[in-house]
py3Dmol code that shows the C-alpha trace and the ligand (Angstrom):
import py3Dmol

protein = """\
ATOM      1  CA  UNK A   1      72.327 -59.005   7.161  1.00  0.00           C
ATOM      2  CA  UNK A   2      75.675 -60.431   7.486  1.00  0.00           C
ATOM      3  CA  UNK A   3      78.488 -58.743   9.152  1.00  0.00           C
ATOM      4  CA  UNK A   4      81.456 -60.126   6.125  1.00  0.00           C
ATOM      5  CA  UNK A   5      80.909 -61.028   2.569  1.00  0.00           C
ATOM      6  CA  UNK A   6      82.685 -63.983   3.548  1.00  0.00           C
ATOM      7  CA  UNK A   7      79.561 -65.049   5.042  1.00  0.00           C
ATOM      8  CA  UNK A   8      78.263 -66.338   1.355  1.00  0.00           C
ATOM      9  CA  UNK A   9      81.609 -68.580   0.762  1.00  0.00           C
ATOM     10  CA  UNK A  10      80.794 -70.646   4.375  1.00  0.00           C
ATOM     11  CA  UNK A  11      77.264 -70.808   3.404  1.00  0.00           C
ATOM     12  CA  UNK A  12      77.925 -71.967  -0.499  1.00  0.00           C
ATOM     13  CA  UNK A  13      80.801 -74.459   0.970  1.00  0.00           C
ATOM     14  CA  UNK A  14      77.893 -75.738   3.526  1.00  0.00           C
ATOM     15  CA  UNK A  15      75.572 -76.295   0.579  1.00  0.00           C
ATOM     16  CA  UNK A  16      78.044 -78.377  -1.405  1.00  0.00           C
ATOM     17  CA  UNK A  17      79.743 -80.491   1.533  1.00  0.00           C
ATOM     18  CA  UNK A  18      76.687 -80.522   4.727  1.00  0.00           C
ATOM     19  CA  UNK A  19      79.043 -79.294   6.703  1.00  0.00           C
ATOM     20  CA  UNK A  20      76.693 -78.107  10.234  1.00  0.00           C
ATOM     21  CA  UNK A  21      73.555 -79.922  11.312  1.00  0.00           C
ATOM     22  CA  UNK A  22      71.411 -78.801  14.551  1.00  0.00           C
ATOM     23  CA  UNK A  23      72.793 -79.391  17.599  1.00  0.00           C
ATOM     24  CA  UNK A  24      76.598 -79.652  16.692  1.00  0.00           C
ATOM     25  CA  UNK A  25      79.203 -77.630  18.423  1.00  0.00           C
ATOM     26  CA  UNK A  26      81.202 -75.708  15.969  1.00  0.00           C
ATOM     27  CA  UNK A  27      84.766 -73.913  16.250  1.00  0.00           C
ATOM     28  CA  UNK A  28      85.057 -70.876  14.126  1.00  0.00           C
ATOM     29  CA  UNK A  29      88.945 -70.167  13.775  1.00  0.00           C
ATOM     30  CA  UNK A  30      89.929 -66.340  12.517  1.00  0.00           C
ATOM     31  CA  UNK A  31      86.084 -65.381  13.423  1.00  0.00           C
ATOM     32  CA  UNK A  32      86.175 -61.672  13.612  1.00  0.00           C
ATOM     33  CA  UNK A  33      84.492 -59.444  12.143  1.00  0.00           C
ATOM     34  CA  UNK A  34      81.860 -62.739  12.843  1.00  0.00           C
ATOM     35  CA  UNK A  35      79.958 -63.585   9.356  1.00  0.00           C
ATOM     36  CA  UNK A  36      80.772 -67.077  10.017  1.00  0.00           C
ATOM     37  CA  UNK A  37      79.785 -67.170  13.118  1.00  0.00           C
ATOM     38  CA  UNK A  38      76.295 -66.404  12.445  1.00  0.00           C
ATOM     39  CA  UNK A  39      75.811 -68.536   9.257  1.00  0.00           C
ATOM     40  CA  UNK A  40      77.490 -71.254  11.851  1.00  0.00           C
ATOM     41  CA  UNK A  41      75.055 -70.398  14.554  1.00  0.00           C
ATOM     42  CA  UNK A  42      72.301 -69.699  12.436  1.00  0.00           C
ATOM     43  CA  UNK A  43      72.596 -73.553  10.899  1.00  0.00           C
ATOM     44  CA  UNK A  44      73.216 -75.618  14.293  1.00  0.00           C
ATOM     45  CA  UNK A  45      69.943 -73.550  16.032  1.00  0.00           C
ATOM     46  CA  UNK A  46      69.148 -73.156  19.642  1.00  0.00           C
ATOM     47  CA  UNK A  47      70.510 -76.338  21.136  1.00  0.00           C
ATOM     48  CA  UNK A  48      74.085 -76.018  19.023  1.00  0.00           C
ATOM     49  CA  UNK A  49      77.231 -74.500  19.997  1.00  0.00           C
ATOM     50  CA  UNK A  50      79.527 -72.033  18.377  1.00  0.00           C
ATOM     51  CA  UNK A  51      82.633 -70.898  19.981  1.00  0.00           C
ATOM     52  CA  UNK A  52      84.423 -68.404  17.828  1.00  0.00           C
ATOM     53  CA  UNK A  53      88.596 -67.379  17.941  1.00  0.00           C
ATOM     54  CA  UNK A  54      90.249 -64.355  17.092  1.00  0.00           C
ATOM     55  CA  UNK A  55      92.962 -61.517  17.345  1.00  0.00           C
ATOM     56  CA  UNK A  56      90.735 -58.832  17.396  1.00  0.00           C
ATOM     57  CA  UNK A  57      87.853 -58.025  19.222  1.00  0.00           C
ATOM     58  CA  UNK A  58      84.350 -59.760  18.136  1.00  0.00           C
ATOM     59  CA  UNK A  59      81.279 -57.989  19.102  1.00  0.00           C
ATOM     60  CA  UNK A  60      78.371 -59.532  20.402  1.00  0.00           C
ATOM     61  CA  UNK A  61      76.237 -61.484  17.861  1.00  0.00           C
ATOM     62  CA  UNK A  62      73.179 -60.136  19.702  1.00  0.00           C
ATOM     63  CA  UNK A  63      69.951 -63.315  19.081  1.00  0.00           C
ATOM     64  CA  UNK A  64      72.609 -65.779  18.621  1.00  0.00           C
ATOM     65  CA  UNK A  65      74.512 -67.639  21.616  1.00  0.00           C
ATOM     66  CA  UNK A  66      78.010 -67.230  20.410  1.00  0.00           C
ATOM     67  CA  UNK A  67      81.094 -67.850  22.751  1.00  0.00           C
ATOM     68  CA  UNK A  68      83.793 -65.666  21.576  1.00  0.00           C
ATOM     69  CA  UNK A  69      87.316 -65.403  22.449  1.00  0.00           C
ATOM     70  CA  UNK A  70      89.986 -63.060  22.113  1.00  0.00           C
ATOM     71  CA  UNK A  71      93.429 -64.548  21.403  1.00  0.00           C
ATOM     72  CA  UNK A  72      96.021 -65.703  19.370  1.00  0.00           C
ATOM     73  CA  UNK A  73      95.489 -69.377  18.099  1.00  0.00           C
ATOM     74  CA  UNK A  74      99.163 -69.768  17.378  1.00  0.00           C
ATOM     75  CA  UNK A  75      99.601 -69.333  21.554  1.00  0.00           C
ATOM     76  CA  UNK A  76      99.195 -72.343  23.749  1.00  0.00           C
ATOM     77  CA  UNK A  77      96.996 -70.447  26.522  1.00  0.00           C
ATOM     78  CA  UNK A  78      94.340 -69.575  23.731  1.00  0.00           C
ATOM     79  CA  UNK A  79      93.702 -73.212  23.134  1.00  0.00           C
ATOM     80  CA  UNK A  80      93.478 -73.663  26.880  1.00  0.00           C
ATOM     81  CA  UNK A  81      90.602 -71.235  26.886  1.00  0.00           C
ATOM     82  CA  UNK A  82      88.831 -72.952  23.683  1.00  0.00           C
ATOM     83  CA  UNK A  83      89.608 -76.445  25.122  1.00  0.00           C
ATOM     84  CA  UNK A  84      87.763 -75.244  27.976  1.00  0.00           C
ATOM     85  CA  UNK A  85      84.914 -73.623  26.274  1.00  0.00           C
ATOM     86  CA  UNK A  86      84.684 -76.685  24.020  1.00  0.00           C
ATOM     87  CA  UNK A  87      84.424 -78.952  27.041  1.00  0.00           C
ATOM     88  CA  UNK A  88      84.647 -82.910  26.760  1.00  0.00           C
ATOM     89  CA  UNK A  89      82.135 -83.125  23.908  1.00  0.00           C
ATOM     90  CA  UNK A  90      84.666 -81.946  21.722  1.00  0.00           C
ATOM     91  CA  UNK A  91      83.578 -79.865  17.907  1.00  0.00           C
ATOM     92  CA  UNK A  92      81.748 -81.903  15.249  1.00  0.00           C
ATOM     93  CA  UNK A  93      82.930 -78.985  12.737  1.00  0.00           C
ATOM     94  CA  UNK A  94      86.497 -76.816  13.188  1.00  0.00           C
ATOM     95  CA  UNK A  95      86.585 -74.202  10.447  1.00  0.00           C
ATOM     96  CA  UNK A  96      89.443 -71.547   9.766  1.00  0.00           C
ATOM     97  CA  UNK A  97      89.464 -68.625   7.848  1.00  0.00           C
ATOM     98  CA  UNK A  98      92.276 -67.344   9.491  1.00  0.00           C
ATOM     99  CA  UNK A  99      95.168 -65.261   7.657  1.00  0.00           C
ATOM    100  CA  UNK A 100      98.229 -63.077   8.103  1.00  0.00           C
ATOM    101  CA  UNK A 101      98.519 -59.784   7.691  1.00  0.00           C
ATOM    102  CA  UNK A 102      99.491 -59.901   3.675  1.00  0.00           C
ATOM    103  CA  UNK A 103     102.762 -57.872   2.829  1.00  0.00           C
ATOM    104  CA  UNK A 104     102.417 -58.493  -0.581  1.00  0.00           C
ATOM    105  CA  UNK A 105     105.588 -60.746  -0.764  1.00  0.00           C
ATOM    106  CA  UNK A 106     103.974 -63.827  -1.753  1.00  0.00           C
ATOM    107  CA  UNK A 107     106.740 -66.867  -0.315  1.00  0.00           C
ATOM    108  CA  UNK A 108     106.302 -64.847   3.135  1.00  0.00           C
ATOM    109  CA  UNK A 109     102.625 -64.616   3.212  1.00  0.00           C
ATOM    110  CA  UNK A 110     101.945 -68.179   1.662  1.00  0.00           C
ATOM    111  CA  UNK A 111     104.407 -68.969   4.460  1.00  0.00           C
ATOM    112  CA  UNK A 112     102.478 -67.562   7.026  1.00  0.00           C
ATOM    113  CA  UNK A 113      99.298 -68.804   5.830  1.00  0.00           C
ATOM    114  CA  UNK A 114     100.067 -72.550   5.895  1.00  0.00           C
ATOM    115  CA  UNK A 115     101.772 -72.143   9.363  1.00  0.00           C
ATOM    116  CA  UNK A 116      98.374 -70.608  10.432  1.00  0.00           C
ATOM    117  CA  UNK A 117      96.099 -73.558   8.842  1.00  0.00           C
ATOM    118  CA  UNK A 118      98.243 -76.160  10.198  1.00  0.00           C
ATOM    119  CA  UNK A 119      97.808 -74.299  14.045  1.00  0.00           C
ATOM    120  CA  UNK A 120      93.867 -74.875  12.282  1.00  0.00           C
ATOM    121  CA  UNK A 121      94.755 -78.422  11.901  1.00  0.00           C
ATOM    122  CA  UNK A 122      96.241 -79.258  15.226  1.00  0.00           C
ATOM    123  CA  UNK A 123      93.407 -78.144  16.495  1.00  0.00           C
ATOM    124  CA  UNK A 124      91.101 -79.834  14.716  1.00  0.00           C
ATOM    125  CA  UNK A 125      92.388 -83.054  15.130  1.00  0.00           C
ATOM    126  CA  UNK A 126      92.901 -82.298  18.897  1.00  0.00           C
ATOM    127  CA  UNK A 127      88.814 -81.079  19.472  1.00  0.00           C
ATOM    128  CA  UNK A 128      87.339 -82.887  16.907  1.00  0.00           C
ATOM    129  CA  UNK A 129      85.108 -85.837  17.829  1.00  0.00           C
ATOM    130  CA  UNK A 130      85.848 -88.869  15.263  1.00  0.00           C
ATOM    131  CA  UNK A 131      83.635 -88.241  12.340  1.00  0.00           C
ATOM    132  CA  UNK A 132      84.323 -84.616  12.478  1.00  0.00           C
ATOM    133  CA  UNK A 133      84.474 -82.146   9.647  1.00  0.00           C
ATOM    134  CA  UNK A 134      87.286 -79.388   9.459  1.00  0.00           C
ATOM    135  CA  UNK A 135      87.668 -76.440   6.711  1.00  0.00           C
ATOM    136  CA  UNK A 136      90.641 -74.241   6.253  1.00  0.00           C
ATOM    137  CA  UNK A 137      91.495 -71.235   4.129  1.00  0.00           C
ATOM    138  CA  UNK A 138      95.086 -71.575   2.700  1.00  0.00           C
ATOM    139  CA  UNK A 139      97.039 -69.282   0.170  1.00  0.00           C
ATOM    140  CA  UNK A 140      98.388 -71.362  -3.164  1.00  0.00           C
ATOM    141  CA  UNK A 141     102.008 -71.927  -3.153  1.00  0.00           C
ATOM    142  CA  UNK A 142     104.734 -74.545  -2.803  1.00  0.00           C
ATOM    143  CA  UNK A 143     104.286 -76.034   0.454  1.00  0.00           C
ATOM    144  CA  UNK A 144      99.750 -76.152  -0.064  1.00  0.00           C
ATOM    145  CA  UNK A 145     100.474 -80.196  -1.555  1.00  0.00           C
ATOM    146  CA  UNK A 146     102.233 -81.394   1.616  1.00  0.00           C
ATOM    147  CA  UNK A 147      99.838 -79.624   3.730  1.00  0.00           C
ATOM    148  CA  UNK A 148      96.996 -81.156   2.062  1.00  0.00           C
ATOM    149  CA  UNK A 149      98.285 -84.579   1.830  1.00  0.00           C
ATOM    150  CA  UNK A 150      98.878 -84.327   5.785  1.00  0.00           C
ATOM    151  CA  UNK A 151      95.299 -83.821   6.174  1.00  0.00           C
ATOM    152  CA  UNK A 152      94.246 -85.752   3.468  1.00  0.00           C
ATOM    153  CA  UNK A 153      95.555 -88.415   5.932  1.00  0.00           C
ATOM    154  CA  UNK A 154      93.347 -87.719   8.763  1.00  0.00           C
ATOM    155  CA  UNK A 155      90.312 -87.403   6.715  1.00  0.00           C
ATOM    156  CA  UNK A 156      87.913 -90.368   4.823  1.00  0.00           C
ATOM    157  CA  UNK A 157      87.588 -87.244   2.326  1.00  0.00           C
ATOM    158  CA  UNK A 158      88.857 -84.165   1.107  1.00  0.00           C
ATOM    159  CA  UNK A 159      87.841 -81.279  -1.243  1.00  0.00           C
ATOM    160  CA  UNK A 160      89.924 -78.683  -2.475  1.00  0.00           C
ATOM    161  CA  UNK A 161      87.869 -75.784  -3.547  1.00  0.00           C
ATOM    162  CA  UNK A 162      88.434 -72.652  -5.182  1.00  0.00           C
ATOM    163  CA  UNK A 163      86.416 -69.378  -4.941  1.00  0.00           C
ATOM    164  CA  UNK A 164      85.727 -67.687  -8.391  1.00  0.00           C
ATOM    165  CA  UNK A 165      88.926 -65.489  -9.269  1.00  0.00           C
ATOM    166  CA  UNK A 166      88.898 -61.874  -7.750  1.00  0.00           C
ATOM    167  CA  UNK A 167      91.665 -59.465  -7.449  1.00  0.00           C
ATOM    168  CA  UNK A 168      92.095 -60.376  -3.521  1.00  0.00           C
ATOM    169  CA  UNK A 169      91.047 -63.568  -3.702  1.00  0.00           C
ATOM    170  CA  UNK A 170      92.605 -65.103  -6.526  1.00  0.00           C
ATOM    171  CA  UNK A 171      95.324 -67.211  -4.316  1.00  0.00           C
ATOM    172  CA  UNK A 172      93.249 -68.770  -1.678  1.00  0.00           C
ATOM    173  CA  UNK A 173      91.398 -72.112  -1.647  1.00  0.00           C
ATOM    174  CA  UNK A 174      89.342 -73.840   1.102  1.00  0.00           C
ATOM    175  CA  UNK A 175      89.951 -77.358   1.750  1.00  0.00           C
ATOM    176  CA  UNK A 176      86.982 -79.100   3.241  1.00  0.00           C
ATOM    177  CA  UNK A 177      87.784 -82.325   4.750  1.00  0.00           C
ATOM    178  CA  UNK A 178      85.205 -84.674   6.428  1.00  0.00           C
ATOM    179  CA  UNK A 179      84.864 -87.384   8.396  1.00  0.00           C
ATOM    180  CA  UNK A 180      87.957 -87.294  10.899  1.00  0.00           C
ATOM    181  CA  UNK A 181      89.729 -90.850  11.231  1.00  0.00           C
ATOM    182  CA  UNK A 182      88.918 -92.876  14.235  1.00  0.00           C
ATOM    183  CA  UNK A 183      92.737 -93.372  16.150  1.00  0.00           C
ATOM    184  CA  UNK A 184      93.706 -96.891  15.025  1.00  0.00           C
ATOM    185  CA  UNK A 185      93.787 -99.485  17.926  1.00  0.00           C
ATOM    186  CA  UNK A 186      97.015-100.306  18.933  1.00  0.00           C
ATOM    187  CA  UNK A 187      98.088-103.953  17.717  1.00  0.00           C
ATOM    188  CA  UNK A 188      97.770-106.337  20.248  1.00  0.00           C
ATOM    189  CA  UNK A 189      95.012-104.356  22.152  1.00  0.00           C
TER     190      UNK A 189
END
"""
ligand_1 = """\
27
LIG
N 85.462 -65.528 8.641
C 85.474 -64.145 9.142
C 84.118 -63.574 8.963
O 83.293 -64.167 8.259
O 83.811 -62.513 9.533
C 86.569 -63.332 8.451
C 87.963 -63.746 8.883
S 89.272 -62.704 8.297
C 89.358 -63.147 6.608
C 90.715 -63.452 8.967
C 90.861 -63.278 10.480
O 91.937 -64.115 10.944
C 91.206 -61.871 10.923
O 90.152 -61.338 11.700
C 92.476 -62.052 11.768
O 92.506 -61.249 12.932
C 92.406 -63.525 12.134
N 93.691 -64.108 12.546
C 94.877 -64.051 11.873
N 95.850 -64.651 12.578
C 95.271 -65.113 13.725
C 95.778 -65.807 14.873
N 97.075 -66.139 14.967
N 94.931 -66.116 15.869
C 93.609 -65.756 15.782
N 93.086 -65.101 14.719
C 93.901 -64.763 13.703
"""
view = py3Dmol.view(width=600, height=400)
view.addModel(protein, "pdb")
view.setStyle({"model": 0}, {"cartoon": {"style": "trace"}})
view.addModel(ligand_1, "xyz")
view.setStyle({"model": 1}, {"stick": {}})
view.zoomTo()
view.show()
Protein backbone atom coordinates (compact mmCIF):
# COMPACT_ATOMS: atom_id res chain seq x y z
CA UNK A 1 0.00 0.00 0.00
CA UNK A 2 0.90 3.54 -0.12
CA UNK A 3 2.29 5.42 2.72
CA UNK A 4 -0.08 9.08 1.80
CA UNK A 5 -3.33 9.37 0.03
CA UNK A 6 -1.52 11.80 -1.89
CA UNK A 7 -0.03 8.97 -3.59
CA UNK A 8 -3.36 8.69 -5.99
CA UNK A 9 -3.14 12.61 -7.06
CA UNK A 10 0.81 11.95 -8.46
CA UNK A 11 -0.33 8.82 -9.99
CA UNK A 12 -3.76 10.38 -11.67
CA UNK A 13 -1.52 13.63 -12.68
CA UNK A 14 1.07 10.91 -14.28
CA UNK A 15 -1.80 9.34 -16.20
CA UNK A 16 -3.03 12.59 -17.71
CA UNK A 17 0.46 14.41 -18.45
CA UNK A 18 3.34 11.07 -18.82
CA UNK A 19 5.10 12.62 -16.48
CA UNK A 20 8.05 9.52 -15.42
CA UNK A 21 9.33 6.97 -17.91
CA UNK A 22 12.03 4.13 -16.90
CA UNK A 23 15.21 5.16 -16.33
CA UNK A 24 14.67 8.96 -15.49
CA UNK A 25 16.02 10.53 -12.40
CA UNK A 26 13.30 12.18 -10.49
CA UNK A 27 13.38 14.93 -7.59
CA UNK A 28 10.59 14.59 -5.16
CA UNK A 29 10.34 18.08 -3.29
CA UNK A 30 8.24 18.01 0.29
CA UNK A 31 8.60 13.97 0.08
CA UNK A 32 7.86 12.89 3.55
CA UNK A 33 5.77 10.83 4.72
CA UNK A 34 7.09 9.27 0.97
CA UNK A 35 3.80 8.26 -1.19
CA UNK A 36 5.37 10.00 -3.98
CA UNK A 37 8.32 8.64 -3.73
CA UNK A 38 7.23 5.22 -4.34
CA UNK A 39 4.65 5.90 -7.14
CA UNK A 40 7.95 7.93 -8.52
CA UNK A 41 10.18 4.98 -7.97
CA UNK A 42 7.77 2.48 -8.70
CA UNK A 43 7.27 4.17 -12.47
CA UNK A 44 11.11 4.89 -13.43
CA UNK A 45 12.04 0.92 -12.25
CA UNK A 46 15.37 -0.48 -11.38
CA UNK A 47 17.71 1.56 -13.53
CA UNK A 48 15.84 5.13 -12.50
CA UNK A 49 16.62 7.48 -9.84
CA UNK A 50 14.59 9.12 -7.16
CA UNK A 51 16.08 11.45 -4.74
CA UNK A 52 13.50 12.69 -2.31
CA UNK A 53 13.64 16.28 0.05
CA UNK A 54 12.18 17.03 3.19
CA UNK A 55 11.90 18.67 6.76
CA UNK A 56 11.12 15.74 8.49
CA UNK A 57 12.48 12.51 8.66
CA UNK A 58 11.63 9.91 5.67
CA UNK A 59 11.90 6.34 6.47
CA UNK A 60 13.34 3.89 4.37
CA UNK A 61 11.23 2.86 1.32
CA UNK A 62 12.45 -0.70 1.93
CA UNK A 63 12.42 -2.67 -2.20
CA UNK A 64 12.78 0.66 -3.68
CA UNK A 65 16.27 2.57 -4.11
CA UNK A 66 15.25 5.91 -2.82
CA UNK A 67 17.88 8.66 -1.86
CA UNK A 68 16.39 10.70 0.79
CA UNK A 69 17.41 13.80 2.40
CA UNK A 70 16.69 15.64 5.37
CA UNK A 71 16.61 19.44 5.00
CA UNK A 72 15.12 22.53 4.37
CA UNK A 73 14.77 23.35 0.55
CA UNK A 74 14.43 27.03 1.26
CA UNK A 75 18.39 26.69 2.70
CA UNK A 76 21.23 26.91 0.27
CA UNK A 77 23.28 23.85 1.87
CA UNK A 78 20.18 21.50 1.19
CA UNK A 79 20.47 22.10 -2.49
CA UNK A 80 24.19 21.48 -2.18
CA UNK A 81 23.38 18.03 -0.91
CA UNK A 82 20.60 17.36 -3.76
CA UNK A 83 22.91 18.96 -6.40
CA UNK A 84 25.24 16.43 -5.31
CA UNK A 85 22.99 13.51 -5.13
CA UNK A 86 21.57 14.56 -8.50
CA UNK A 87 25.03 14.57 -10.02
CA UNK A 88 25.77 16.04 -13.64
CA UNK A 89 22.89 14.16 -15.29
CA UNK A 90 20.66 16.50 -13.83
CA UNK A 91 16.38 15.40 -13.10
CA UNK A 92 14.20 14.70 -16.15
CA UNK A 93 11.12 15.29 -13.61
CA UNK A 94 11.27 17.91 -10.33
CA UNK A 95 7.97 17.59 -8.49
CA UNK A 96 6.85 19.56 -5.24
CA UNK A 97 4.27 18.97 -2.96
CA UNK A 98 5.73 20.97 -0.50
CA UNK A 99 3.64 23.32 1.99
CA UNK A 100 3.74 25.46 5.11
CA UNK A 101 2.53 24.78 8.14
CA UNK A 102 -1.25 26.32 7.50
CA UNK A 103 -2.34 28.90 10.27
CA UNK A 104 -5.50 29.27 8.86
CA UNK A 105 -4.90 32.97 7.81
CA UNK A 106 -5.19 32.55 4.23
CA UNK A 107 -2.85 35.87 2.67
CA UNK A 108 -0.06 34.33 5.12
CA UNK A 109 -0.30 30.79 4.12
CA UNK A 110 -0.95 31.47 0.29
CA UNK A 111 2.12 33.62 0.98
CA UNK A 112 4.11 30.99 2.18
CA UNK A 113 3.05 28.56 -0.28
CA UNK A 114 4.10 30.43 -3.45
CA UNK A 115 7.47 31.39 -1.76
CA UNK A 116 7.88 27.57 -1.26
CA UNK A 117 6.92 26.57 -5.07
CA UNK A 118 9.03 29.19 -6.45
CA UNK A 119 12.25 27.64 -4.06
CA UNK A 120 10.42 24.37 -6.28
CA UNK A 121 11.00 26.35 -9.33
CA UNK A 122 14.52 27.52 -8.89
CA UNK A 123 15.27 24.32 -8.54
CA UNK A 124 13.82 22.94 -11.24
CA UNK A 125 15.11 25.08 -13.68
CA UNK A 126 18.60 24.77 -12.01
CA UNK A 127 18.56 20.47 -12.13
CA UNK A 128 16.44 20.02 -14.83
CA UNK A 129 17.91 18.69 -18.09
CA UNK A 130 16.24 20.70 -21.17
CA UNK A 131 13.11 18.85 -21.96
CA UNK A 132 12.38 18.37 -18.37
CA UNK A 133 9.04 18.17 -16.66
CA UNK A 134 8.36 19.99 -13.23
CA UNK A 135 5.00 19.85 -10.98
CA UNK A 136 4.21 22.03 -8.07
CA UNK A 137 1.47 22.23 -5.48
CA UNK A 138 0.43 25.92 -4.90
CA UNK A 139 -2.46 27.42 -2.68
CA UNK A 140 -5.06 29.82 -4.85
CA UNK A 141 -4.66 33.40 -4.16
CA UNK A 142 -3.47 36.71 -5.58
CA UNK A 143 0.01 36.27 -6.40
CA UNK A 144 -0.77 32.12 -8.13
CA UNK A 145 -1.15 34.26 -11.92
CA UNK A 146 2.33 35.81 -11.76
CA UNK A 147 3.77 32.71 -10.48
CA UNK A 148 2.34 30.75 -13.19
CA UNK A 149 3.06 33.05 -15.95
CA UNK A 150 6.86 32.95 -14.68
CA UNK A 151 6.86 29.37 -15.33
CA UNK A 152 4.66 29.37 -18.03
CA UNK A 153 7.79 31.06 -19.51
CA UNK A 154 10.20 28.35 -19.00
CA UNK A 155 7.93 25.70 -20.16
CA UNK A 156 6.68 24.64 -24.09
CA UNK A 157 3.46 23.74 -21.86
CA UNK A 158 1.60 24.17 -18.88
CA UNK A 159 -1.46 22.67 -17.07
CA UNK A 160 -3.15 24.01 -14.25
CA UNK A 161 -5.06 21.35 -12.51
CA UNK A 162 -7.38 21.16 -9.79
CA UNK A 163 -8.11 18.22 -7.41
CA UNK A 164 -11.91 17.56 -6.82
CA UNK A 165 -13.09 20.02 -3.92
CA UNK A 166 -12.52 18.66 -0.29
CA UNK A 167 -12.64 20.48 2.91
CA UNK A 168 -8.59 20.58 3.06
CA UNK A 169 -8.04 20.60 -0.26
CA UNK A 170 -10.28 22.96 -1.76
CA UNK A 171 -7.42 25.83 -2.31
CA UNK A 172 -4.63 23.97 -3.87
CA UNK A 173 -3.90 23.26 -7.55
CA UNK A 174 -0.95 21.45 -9.23
CA UNK A 175 0.60 23.01 -12.12
CA UNK A 176 2.27 20.53 -14.40
CA UNK A 177 4.59 22.06 -16.77
CA UNK A 178 6.61 20.11 -19.42
CA UNK A 179 9.17 20.33 -21.60
CA UNK A 180 11.78 22.84 -19.95
CA UNK A 181 13.11 25.55 -22.56
CA UNK A 182 16.46 24.96 -24.05
CA UNK A 183 18.70 28.42 -22.82
CA UNK A 184 18.57 30.58 -25.96
CA UNK A 185 22.02 31.03 -27.70
CA UNK A 186 23.43 34.17 -27.16
CA UNK A 187 23.24 36.48 -30.41
CA UNK A 188 26.26 36.54 -32.16
CA UNK A 189 27.41 33.05 -30.86
N1 LIG B 1 3.98 14.13 -1.29
C1 LIG B 1 4.12 13.65 0.09
C2 LIG B 1 3.71 12.22 0.13
O1 LIG B 1 3.12 11.73 -0.84
O2 LIG B 1 3.97 11.52 1.12
C3 LIG B 1 3.32 14.53 1.06
C4 LIG B 1 3.94 15.90 1.23
S1 LIG B 1 3.21 16.90 2.50
C5 LIG B 1 1.69 17.36 1.76
C6 LIG B 1 4.14 18.39 2.44
C7 LIG B 1 5.57 18.25 2.97
O3 LIG B 1 6.30 19.45 2.66
C8 LIG B 1 5.67 18.07 4.48
O4 LIG B 1 6.21 16.80 4.78
C9 LIG B 1 6.62 19.20 4.91
O5 LIG B 1 7.54 18.81 5.91
C10 LIG B 1 7.33 19.53 3.62
N2 LIG B 1 7.97 20.86 3.60
C11 LIG B 1 7.39 22.05 3.90
N3 LIG B 1 8.29 23.05 3.83
C12 LIG B 1 9.47 22.48 3.45
C13 LIG B 1 10.79 23.00 3.23
N4 LIG B 1 11.05 24.31 3.38
N5 LIG B 1 11.77 22.15 2.88
C14 LIG B 1 11.50 20.81 2.75
N6 LIG B 1 10.27 20.27 2.95
C15 LIG B 1 9.26 21.09 3.31
Amino acid sequence: GYRSRSSYKLKQLNDESDLFERGDTVVDLGAAPGGWLQVAAEEVGESGTVVGVDLQRIDELGDHDVDTIRGDMTEERTRHYLREAVGEGGADVVVSDMAPNMTGEYGLDHARSVHLARQAFDVAEELLAPGGDFVVKVFQGDDLDAFREDVRAEFQYLRTVSPPASRDSSSEVYLVAKGLNTAPVAAGD
